[in-house]
Every structure is written in C-alpha cells, then in structure tokens.
C-alpha positions in Angstrom: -8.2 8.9 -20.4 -8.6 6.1 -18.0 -5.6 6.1 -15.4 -5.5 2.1 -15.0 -8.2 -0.7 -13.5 -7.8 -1.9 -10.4 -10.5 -3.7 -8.4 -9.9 -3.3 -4.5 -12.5 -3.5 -1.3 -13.0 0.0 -0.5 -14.1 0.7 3.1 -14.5 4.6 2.8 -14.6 6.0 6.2 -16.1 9.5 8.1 -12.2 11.0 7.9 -13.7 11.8 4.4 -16.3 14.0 5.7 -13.7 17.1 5.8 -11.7 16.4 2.6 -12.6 20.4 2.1 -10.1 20.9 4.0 -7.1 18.9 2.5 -5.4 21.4 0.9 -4.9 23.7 4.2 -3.9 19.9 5.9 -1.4 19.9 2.9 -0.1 23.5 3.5 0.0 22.3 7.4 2.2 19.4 5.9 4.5 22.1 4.3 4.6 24.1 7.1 5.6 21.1 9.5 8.5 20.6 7.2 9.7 23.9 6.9 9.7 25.2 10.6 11.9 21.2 11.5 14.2 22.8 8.8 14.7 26.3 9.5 16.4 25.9 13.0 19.1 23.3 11.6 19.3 25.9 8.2 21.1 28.3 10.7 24.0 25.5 11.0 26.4 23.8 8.8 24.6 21.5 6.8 27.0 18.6 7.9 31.0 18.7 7.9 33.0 17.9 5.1 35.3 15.5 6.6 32.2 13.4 6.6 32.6 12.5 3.2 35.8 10.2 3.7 33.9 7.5 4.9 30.8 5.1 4.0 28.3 4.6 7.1 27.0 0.9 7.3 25.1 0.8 10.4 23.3 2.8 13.4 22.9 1.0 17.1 20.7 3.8 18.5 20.5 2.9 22.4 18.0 5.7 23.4 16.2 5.9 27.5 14.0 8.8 27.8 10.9 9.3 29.8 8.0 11.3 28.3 7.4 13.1 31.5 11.4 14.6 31.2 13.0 16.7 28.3 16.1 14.4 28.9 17.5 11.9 26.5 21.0 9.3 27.1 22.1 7.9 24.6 24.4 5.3 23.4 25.5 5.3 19.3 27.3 2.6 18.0 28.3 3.7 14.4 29.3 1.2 12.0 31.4 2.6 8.8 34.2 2.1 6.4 37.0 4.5 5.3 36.9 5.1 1.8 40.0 7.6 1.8 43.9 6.9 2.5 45.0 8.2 6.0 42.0 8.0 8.0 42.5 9.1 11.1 39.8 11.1 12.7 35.7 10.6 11.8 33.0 13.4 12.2 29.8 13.5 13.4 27.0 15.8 13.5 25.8 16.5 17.1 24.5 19.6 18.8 26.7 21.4 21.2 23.5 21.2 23.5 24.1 18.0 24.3 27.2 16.5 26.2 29.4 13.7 25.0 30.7 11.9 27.4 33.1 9.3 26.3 33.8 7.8 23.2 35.0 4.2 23.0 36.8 2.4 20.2 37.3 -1.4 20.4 36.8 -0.9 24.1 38.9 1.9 24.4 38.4 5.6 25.3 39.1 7.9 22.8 40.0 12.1 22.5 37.5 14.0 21.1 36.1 17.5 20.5 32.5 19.2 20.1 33.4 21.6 17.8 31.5 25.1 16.9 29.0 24.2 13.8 27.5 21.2 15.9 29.7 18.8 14.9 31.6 16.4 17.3 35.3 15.0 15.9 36.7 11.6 17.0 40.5 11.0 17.1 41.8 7.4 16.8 45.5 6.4 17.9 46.8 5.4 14.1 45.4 5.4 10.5 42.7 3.3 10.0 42.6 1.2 6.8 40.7 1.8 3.5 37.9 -0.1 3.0 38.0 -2.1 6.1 34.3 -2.1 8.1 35.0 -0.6 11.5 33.0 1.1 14.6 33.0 3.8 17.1 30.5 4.4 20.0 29.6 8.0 21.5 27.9 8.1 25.0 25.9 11.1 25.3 23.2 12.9 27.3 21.5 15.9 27.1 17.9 18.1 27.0 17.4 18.5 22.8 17.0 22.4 21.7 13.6 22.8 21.2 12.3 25.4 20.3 8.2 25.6 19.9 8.1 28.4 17.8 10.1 26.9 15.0 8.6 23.1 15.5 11.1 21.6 17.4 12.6 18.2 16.3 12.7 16.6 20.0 9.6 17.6 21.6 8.4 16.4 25.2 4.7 17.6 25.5 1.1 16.2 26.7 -1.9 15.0 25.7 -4.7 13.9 27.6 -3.8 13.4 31.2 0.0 12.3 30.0 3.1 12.9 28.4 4.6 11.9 24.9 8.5 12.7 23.1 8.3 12.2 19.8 11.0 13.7 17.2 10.7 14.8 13.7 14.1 15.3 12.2 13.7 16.6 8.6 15.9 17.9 7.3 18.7 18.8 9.3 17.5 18.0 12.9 18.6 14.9 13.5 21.9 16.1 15.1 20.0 18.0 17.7 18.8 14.7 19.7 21.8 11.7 18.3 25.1 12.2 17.0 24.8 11.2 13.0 25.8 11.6 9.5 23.4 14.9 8.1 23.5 14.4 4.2 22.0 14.1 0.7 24.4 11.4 0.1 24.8 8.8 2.2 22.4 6.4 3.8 22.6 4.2 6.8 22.9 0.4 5.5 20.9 -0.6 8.7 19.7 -0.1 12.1 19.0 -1.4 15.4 16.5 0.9 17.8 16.1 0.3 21.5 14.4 2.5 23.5 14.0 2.5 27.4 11.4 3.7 29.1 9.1 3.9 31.8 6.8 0.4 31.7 3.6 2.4 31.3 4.9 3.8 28.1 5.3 2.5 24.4 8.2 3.5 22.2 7.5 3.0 18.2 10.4 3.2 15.8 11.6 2.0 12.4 10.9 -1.8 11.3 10.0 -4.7 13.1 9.6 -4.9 17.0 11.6 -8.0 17.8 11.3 -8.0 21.7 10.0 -6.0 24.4 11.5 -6.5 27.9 10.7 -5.1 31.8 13.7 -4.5 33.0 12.3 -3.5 36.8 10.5 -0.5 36.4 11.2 -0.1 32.9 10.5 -1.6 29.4 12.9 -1.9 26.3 11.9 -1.8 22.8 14.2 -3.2 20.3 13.4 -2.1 16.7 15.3 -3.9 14.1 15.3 -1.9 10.5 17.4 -3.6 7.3 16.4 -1.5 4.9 19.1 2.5 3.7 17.8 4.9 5.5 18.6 8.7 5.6 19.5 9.9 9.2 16.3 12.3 8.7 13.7 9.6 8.7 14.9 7.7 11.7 12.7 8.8 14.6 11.0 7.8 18.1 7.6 8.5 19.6 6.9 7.7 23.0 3.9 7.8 25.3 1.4 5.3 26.3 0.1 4.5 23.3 -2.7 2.4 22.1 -2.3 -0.6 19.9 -3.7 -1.8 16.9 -3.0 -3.2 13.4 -4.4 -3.7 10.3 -3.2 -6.1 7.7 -2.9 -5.4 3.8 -3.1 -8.0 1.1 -0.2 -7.5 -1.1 1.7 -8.5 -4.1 4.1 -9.4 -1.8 2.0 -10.5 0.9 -0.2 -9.4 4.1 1.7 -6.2 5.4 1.0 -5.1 8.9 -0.3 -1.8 9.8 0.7 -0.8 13.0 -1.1 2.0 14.7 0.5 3.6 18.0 -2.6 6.0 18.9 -3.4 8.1 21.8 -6.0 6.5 24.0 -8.2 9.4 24.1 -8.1 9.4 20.3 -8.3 5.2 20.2 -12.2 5.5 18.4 -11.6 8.0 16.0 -8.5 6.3 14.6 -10.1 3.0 14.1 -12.4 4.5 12.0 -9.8 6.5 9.6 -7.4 3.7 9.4 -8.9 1.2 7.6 -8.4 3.3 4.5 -4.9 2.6 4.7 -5.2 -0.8 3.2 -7.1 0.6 -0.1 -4.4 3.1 -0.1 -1.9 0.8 -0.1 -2.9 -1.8 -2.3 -3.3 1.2 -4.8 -0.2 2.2 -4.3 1.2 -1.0 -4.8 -0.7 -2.1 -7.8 0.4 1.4 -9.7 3.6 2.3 -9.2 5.3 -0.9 -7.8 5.6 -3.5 -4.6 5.6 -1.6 -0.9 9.2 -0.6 -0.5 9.7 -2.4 3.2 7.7 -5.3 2.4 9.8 -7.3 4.6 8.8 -5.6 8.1 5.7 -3.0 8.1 3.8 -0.3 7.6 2.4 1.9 10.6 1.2 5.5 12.1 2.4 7.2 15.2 0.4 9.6 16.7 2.5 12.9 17.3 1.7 16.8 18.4 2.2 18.3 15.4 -0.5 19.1 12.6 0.6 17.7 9.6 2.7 14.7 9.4 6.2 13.2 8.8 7.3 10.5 6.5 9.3 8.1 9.0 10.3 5.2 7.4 7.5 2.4 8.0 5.9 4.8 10.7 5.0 8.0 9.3 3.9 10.4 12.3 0.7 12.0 11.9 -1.2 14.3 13.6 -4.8 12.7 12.3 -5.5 9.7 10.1 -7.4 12.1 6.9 -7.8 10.4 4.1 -5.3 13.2 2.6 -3.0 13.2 5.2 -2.5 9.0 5.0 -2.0 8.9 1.0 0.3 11.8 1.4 2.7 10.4 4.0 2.5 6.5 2.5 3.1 8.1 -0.7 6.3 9.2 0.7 7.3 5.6 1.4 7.9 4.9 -2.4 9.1 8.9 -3.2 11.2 10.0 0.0 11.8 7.2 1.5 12.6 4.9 -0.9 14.3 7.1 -3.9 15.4 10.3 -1.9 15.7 14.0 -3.5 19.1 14.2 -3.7 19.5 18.2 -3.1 17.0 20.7 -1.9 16.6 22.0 -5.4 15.2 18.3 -5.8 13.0 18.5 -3.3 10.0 18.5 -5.8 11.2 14.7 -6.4 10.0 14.0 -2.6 6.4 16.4 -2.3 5.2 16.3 -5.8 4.9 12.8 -6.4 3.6 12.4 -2.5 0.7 15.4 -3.9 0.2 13.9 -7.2 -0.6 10.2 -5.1 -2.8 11.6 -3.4 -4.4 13.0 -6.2 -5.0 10.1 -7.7 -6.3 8.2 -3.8 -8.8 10.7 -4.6 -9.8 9.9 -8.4 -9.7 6.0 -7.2 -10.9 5.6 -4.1 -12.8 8.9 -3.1 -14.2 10.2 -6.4 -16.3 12.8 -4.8 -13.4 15.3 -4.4 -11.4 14.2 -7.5 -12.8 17.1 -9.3 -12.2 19.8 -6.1 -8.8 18.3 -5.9 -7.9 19.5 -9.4 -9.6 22.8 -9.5 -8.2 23.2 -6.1 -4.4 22.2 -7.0 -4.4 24.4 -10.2 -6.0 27.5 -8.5 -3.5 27.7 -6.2 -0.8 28.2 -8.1 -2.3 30.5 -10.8 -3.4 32.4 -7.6 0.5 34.4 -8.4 2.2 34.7 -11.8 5.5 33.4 -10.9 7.7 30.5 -9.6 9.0 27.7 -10.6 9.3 23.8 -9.5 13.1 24.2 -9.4 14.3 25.8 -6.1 16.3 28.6 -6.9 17.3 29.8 -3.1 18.4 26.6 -1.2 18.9 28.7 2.3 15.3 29.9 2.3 13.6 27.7 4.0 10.0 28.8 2.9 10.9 28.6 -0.7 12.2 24.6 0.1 8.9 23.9 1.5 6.8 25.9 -0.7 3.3 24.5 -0.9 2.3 26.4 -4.2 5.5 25.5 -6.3 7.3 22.4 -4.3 4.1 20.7 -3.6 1.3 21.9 -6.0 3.0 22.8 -9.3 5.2 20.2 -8.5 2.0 17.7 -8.7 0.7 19.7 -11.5 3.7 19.0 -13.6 3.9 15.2 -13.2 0.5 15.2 -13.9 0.5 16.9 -17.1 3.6 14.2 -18.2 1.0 11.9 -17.6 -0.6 13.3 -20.0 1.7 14.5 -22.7 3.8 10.8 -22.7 0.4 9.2 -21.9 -0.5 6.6 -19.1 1.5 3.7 -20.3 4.8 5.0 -21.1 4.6 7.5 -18.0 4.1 4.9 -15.4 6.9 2.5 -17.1 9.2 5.6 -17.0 8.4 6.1 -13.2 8.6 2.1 -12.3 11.7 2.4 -13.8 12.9 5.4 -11.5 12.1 3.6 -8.6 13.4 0.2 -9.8 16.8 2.0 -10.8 19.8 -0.1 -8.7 21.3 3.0 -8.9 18.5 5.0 -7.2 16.6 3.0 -5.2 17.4 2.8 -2.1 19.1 5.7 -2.7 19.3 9.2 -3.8 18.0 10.7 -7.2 18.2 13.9 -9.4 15.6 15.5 -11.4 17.8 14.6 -14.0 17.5 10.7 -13.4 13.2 10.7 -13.1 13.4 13.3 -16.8 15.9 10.2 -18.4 13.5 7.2 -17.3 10.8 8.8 -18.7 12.7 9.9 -21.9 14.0 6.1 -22.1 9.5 4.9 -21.6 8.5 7.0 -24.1 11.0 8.0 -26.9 10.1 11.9 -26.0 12.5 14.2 -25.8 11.6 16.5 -22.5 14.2 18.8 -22.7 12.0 21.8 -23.8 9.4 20.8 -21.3 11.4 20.9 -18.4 13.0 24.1 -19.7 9.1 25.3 -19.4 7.7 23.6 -16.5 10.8 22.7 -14.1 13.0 26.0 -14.4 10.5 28.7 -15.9 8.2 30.7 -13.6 4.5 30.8 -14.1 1.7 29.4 -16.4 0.2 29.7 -19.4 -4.0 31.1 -20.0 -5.6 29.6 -23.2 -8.1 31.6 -25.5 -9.9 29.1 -27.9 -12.2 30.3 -30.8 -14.2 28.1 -32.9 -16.6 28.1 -36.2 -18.5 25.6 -38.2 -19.7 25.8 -41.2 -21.2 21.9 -42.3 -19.2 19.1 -41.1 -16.2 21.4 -41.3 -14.9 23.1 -37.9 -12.2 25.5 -37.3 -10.7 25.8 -33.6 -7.8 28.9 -32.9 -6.1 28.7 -30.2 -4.3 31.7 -28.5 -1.9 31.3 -25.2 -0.5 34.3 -22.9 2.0 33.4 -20.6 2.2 35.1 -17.2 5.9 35.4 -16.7 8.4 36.3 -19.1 10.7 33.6 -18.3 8.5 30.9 -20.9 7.6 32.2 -24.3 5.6 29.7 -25.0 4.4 26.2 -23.3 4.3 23.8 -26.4 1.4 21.1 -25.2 -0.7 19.1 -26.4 -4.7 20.7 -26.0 -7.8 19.1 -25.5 -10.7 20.5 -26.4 -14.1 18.8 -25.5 -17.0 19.4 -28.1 -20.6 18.1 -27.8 -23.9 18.6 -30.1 -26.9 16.3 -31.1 -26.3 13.5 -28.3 -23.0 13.0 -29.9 -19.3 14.4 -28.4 -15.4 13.7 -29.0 -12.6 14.9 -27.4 -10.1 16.3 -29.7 -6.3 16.8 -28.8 -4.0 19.2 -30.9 -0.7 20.3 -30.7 -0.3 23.4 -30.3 3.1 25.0 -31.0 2.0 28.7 -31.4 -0.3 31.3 -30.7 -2.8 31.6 -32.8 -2.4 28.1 -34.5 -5.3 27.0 -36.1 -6.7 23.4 -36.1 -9.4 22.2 -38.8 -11.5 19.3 -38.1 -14.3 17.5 -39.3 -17.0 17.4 -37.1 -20.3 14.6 -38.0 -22.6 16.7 -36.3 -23.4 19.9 -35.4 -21.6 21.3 -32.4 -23.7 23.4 -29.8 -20.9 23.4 -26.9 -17.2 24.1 -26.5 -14.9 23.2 -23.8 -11.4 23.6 -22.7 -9.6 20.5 -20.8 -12.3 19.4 -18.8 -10.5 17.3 -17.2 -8.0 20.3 -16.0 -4.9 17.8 -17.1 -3.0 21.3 -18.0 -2.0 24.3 -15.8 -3.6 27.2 -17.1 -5.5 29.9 -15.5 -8.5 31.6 -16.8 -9.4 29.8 -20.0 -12.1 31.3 -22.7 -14.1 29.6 -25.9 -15.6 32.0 -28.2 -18.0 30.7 -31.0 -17.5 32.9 -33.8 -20.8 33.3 -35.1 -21.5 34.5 -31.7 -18.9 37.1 -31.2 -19.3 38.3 -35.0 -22.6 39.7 -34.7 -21.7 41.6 -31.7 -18.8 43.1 -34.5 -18.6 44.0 -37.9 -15.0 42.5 -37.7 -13.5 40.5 -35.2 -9.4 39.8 -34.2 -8.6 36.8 -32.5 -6.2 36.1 -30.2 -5.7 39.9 -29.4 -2.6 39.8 -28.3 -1.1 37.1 -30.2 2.5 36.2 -31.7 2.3 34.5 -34.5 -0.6 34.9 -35.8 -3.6 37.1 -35.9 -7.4 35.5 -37.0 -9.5 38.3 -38.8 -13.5 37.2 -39.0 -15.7 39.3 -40.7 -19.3 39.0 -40.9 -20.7 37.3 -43.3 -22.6 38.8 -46.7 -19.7 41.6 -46.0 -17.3 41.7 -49.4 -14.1 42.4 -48.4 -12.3 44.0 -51.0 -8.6 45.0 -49.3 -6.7 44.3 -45.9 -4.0 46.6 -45.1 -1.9 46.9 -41.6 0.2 50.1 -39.9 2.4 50.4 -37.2 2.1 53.2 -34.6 3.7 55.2 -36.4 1.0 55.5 -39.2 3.4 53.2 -41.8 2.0 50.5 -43.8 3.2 47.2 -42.8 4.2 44.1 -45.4 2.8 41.1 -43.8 1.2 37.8 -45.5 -2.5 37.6 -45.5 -4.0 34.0 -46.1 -8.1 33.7 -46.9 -9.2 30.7 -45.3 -12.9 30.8 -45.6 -15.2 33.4 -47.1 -15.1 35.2 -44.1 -12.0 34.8 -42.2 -8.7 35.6 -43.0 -5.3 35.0 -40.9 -2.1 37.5 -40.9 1.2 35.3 -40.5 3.0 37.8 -38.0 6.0 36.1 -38.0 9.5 38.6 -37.5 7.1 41.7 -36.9 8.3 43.7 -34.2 6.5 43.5 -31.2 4.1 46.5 -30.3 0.9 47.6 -31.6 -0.9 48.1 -34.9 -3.8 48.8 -37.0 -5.5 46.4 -39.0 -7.9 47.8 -42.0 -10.5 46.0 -43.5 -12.3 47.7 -46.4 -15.3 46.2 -47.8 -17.7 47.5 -50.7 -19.2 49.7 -48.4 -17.1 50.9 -45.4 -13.5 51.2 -43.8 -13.1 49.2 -40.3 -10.0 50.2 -38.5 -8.7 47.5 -35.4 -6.1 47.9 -32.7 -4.1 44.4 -32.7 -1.0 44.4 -29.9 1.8 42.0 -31.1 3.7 40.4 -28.6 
C-alpha cells in the first residue's frame, strides 16, 4: 500500500550514518522520561484544591547563572475561580525552595509551604466566580537535583563552560517554579524572561521579542500564546550558538532556531537541515505545524535522549531519529496531550510511529530495519499491553517495549485494517477536535475519530491490541492444484489474555514473473481461504511488509510437507479447525478421532479435495486427541492438541 505522495527537497545528511542505533537512542528517550518522573512519582501528584480554579496565564521572571545551582524567581499567575467561596489558591512548589513573599494587588499576603510540596495562598475575603484575577510568588532557591534519577534543574558543563537547562516531565516542574502539576489544565499563555550573565543565551518557549544588557547582564523575554502544560515549559541556558533554518509551509516559512553548543556548532549544522523535510512531512500528513505563529527550534541539553518542549524540544544530538521523534511530539504531546498516564501511549506511540514513517519517506534505507526492529522488540517477551495498568510505576509509564513500540505497532496496524484514507481522516480529525486540541485527550477520543473515518467498529480491536497482553504467531499452509489454491491459516497467541486477534492477513505469492498480494480475513484458526491463482505459484510469503505484530511466522507448501508424511495435520495446535492432507494416490476409506481417554469422538469431517479433509472442532474440549486415518492398505494414527 502506498502511504501518500509527497514531493519534498530532501537534503539527507551524515546523522544518518548511525541510524543502527535508533532504537537504543529511543530506549535513551524512554529512559530520559522515566528517571524526570520517578523523583516527582514520590510526591503528590498536585493538590486537590487546585481544581477550584482555571489558570490563564504564567509571567515566569527567572535570573540564574549557569555557573551557580541558584535560581530567583518571580511568578505572576493569572487565573479564574470557577467555584463559590474562593478563598485560598494552591500551588505546587518544592519545599526546597523558599518563598518569600506573596503579593496580591500589591499587597502581601499569608501563606504556607505545606508537606507534599505544595505552597497555599490565603487572600483577605472570597474572591468572585468567574472573575480573571492574579497572584505573584517571589521565590529562590537551589532545585533538588538529583543525578542519579535525571534531575529536572540541572547546572552542569560542557566544553570549558557551564549550562542550566530543566526538563520537567512529568511532575518536575514544581521542583524549580511554583505551578499548576496536572492532566487537566493548561496554561492559556505565557511570558518567559530570563536574566543572565551577558555571555550567556537563554532559549525558551515562542518567540524572542527583545533581548536587553542590563549592566552586566542580558534579559530574554520569550512571549508564548499558544495552552501549554506546566511540564513542557522549560529554560536552557549557556552560551549558545545561533542559527536557524527556515521551513516552507502550508502556512508559511517557519523558523528553526538552533541554540547549540559551540564545540558542537559543525556537527549540528550538518544534522539540522533535515528538520525542514521532517517538517514539511509532518505537515503535509497529518495537518499544519501546531505553533505556526512563532517557531520551531532545538536546544542543546546534557542529557541523552531528548524532551518535547513546546517549540524547542531539548536534545542531546540532532539524529535523524531523535529530531522526527521530538517534532513528532509537537502535534501528539504538545498539541493534543494524554490526558492520564494510562494514556501515555497517546503521546510516545504516535511520536514512534512518525518516525517510522521519516524513515519510509525520507530515509528508506532503514525503513525495513525500523520494522523488523520495532516488532522484535516486543515479541522479544510474551506479555504486556499498550494500556498502563500500574500508574505509580514509573518504568511501566515509560516502557519502551509496550508505551513506545507496541504502542507504534498498534497504530500502525490501524493503518492498515481501516486503510490509509480513512485512518489519517480519523487522526486529522483527533487533532482538529475543538475539544482536544489544544488540549487533553483519551484513548477513548483518538478510537471514536477513527470509528467516525471509517464506519469500523474497534471495540474488539482495542479489547485485543490496547488492554490484552502479548501477540499473536501465524502458521500458513498452502496447495495448488491448477489455477485453484488453498491457503490455511493457523494463529497461537502468546498470552492468555487474547483468544484470538481477528485481522486482516496478507499473504504475498509470486510464480512465472507474475505475483499479487492477497488479503483475507481471518476470524479463526485454521480458517481456510480458496483462491484462484492465473499462474503457477513457486513462493509463499507472510506480510512482507511486517504491517502486523506477530512473531515467528511459518508457510508450508503442502506438497512439500506431504512427502516427508504419509498424513499431515495442520495447524497442530489449532481451535477450530484441524486440516488433514494425505498423500495423494492414498484411498482413504474412514477417519475416526479419540480423546485421551481411548473414546471415539463425534466431530464433523468435510472432504475438500481428493486429498485433504478438515475436522470442524468447534465445542470440543480442549486437550489432546488421536486422529485415524485408514486407507485401503494401512492405519495412520496422529496426535492433534486442541486448544
């Protein structure tokens, strides 16, 4: 199937010279994540009181200096109440850092920094419902940061200097600015300005819309007007060099900014001209750049991996994987937000799956190794599912195998069961959803867009690939006798939570110069398909284009196996149904089964061909039996294990 046209300049650069590598740079990516989340996992994940009012707007007035651990700060929160008898707002901020004072309208106000990191504001009356108001915390501090868990405000080096940078996802936010930690609520808006010393640069969300020496100093005012969660806001600051790229658009040229390390000025300038083909893909497939309006940029930061800031995504390198992975994130993070951790598949599998297809598009060399790569490492185990069924472990959140890869792995076979057209409508949709973008979404909302493109019902594939464990392996066995072919296919599941993974199969079949992929739906084990075939078929294959999850897949000819066997059972074990094949010029005169116990068993025997017959085993109890074949000249006794 072809995934769509798109005609684009493609500049491929050297960063694709270690694309064997992507998936450990993707594990890396997981990794990142999960260690910025497990120190904030030991917390309250925000306060409840938080709830009772709607945040509008961040003024995040930051000075740090990349040489100290030290931040002041200055938050001006603007938010309305959205509950009677308002009279106290919460924040979250770490008890590492001291508040101290807290001014409304001018005025100083009581507070506390409660236990749980959160920091409560008391006001002198009610406030009223639905009114806009504001409240501004003064605060300073040195961040936790701890280096074996990530940290999520780190003050390190590089190359004869410093650099802070902070990655806050998900819950790590609170341990460098006093904020609103949720799955829920995003900012409206926000204004960055950052002071530092004047041989530093400080990048941040949006547009830069001054830069000022103040005597030693410089301030960088970031203006952002896009909903933002309080986890993608961040800061990286060192002395940075600059360079952009711009990207023709549907919308327009978008500017790439690139804050790099000096040291690492010449490799960057090589890798990031790849951007633009990545985002013009992007762009052309599953809609317009979300942040059209103000950029798109990189940040170079001390951890491997990356982070999907909005419009700056922080990144270790500039891989080819590594930039479709985080700009990826711009349309499914950013954008549309998972809106609980056992969403979280919402956020990394699209991000995998886009990068994916950068690969098919733009770098086809590893389109194939990507695949193959993706699927084997999540049949590598028989268990585990796309849903996250243990929010508070961390690991399981950030799971490479099932959040990431199997999470990939099941939009991609969508793609294929609802087909191109009505799978990218559905997932335009999603984004374009007033209700979502910009917002939050459930697994629930991306399974009723796509139900809404394509008249499926998904219900039963969710059931198999969202919330069941494990994968399915496919046995296929063919014959042909003239322009007549037979193909049965078997499946075995390797976790008892699916019984079966209805899908549709393709099978690839070649002979003479001549080939045509058939697709069947298969909605049993042992289901047979007959075909006619204009030629004769010499080879046999199994999804060669991997579009299914499967592990292990086998193709028997039949007039192969047969010789090797007076009488041959296929699929051994099966469910449904039970293919006998007998070799030809043998008369077969009875076939009779038993159970273990030595009983004879009533089951339905059909005669397809001369030669093969097929057992309908369905309400047999599961276990094993005996098939008996007698023919003029001989009994042939076969174990057969129903499952």
């Amino acid at each position: 199937m072809k995934f769509f046209s798109l005609i684009v300049p493609v500049f491929m650069s050297l960063t694709l010279f270690g694309q064997h590598n992507f998936f450990q740079e993707l594990n890396d990516i997981a990794e990142s994540e999960m260690k910025s989340a497990a120190k904030k996992m030991q917390h309250n994940k925000g306060v409840a009181q938080a709830v009772n009012y709607d945040l509008k707007y961040h003024r995040c007035e930051w000075q740090v200096d990349p040489q100290v651990n030290y931040i002041n700060g200055i938050v001006t929160s603007y938010f309305v109440p959205v509950v009677a008898g308002f009279n106290e707002i919460y924040f979250d901020l770490s008890t590492a850092l001291t508040v101290d004072s807290v001014l409304y309208h001018g005025n100083p106000m009581a507070f506390n920094q409660l236990s749980g990191d959160a920091l409560q504001i008391l006001f002198p009356g009610t406030l009223s419902q639905g009114i806009l108001d504001s409240v501004t915390v003064y605060y300073q501090g040195t961040p936790v940061n701890s280096t074996s868990l990530g940290g999520t405000f780190v003050q390190s080096g590089h190359l004869n200097d410093s650099v802070i940078w902070t990655l806050s996802e998900p819950y790590g936010a609170l341990e460098w600015w006093p904020c609103k930690q949720d799955l829920n609520d995003k900012i409206d808006s926000i204004d960055v300005i950052i002071t530092t010393p004047q041989q530093y640069r400080a990048g941040s969300q949006g547009l830069l819309v001054s830069e000022t020496t103040v005597g030693p100093n410089k301030i960088y005012h970031w203006k952002h007007r896009y909903p933002i969660a309080a986890y993608l806001i961040s800061m990286a600051v060192t002395n940075y060099a600059v360079y952009s790229e711009t990207a023709p658009l549907s919308t327009g040229n978008l500017e790439v900014l690139n804050y790099v390390y000096p040291e690492d000025s010449l490799t960057w300038s090589i890798g990031t001209p790849d951007i633009v083909s990545l985002l013009q893909l992007f762009d052309t497939l599953v809609g317009p750049y979300p942040f059209a309006n103000e950029k798109y940029g990189h940040a170079q930061f001390g951890r491997g991996g990356g982070m999907e800031h909005q419009t700056m995504s922080s990144m270790n390198n500039v891989s080819f994987n590594l930039m479709a992975h985080e700009l990826a994130h711009q349309w499914f993070g950013d954008k549309v937000t998972c809106g609980s951790w056992e969403d979280i598949w919402l956020n990394e599998g699209f991000a995998t799956y886009l990068s994916g297809i950068a690969h098919k598009e733009l770098a086809p060399t590893w389109w194939k190794a990507w695949r193959e790569g993706i699927i084997n490492s999540v049949t590598v185990q028989p268990d585990g599912s796309v849903f996250c069924t243990d929010t508070t472990d961390v690991s399981r959140i950030f799971s490479a195998r099932l959040s990431y890869y199997k999470a990939a792995c099941l939009l991609r076979m969508l793609e294929w069961k609802l087909g191109y057209n009505d799978f990218i409508i559905g997932v335009r949709n999603y984004l374009t959803d007033n209700t979502l973008a910009y917002s939050y979404a459930k697994t629930t909302d991306l399974k009723t867009h796509l139900e809404n493109a394509s008249g499926q019902n998904l219900t039963e594939f969710f059931n198999d690939w969202y919330f069941g464990e494990g994968h399915p392996s496919y046995q296929v066995q063919w014959t042909q006798i003239g322009n007549s072919a037979a193909f049965t296919i078997g499946q075995t599941q390797s976790h008892a939570s699916v019984g079966f993974y209805e899908m549709p199969v393709p099978i690839y079949v070649k002979g003479a110069g001549q080939d045509t992929t058939l697709v069947f739906d298969h909605q049993f084990s042992g289901e047979q398909f007959n075909v006619t075939i204009p030629f004769t078929i010499d080879s046999v294959f199994f999804d060669p284009e991997l579009w299914i999850l499967s592990a292990n897949p086998t193709v028997l000819h039949v007039d192969e196996v047969i010789p090797q066997g007076r009488v041959v059972l296929y699929p051994n074990p099966s469910e449904e149904l039970v293919n006998i094949w007998v070799k030809e010029h043998m008369e077969v005169m009875e076939i009779r089964v038993f159970n273990s116990l030595g009983d004879q068993v009533t089951v339905g025997i059909d005669q397809l061909r001369q030669n093969h017959f097929q057992i309908r085993a369905q309400g047999m109890a599961a276990g094993y039996y005996v098939i008996e074949v007698k023919t003029e000249n001989e009994l042939i006794r076969k174990k057969w294990n129903k499952l």
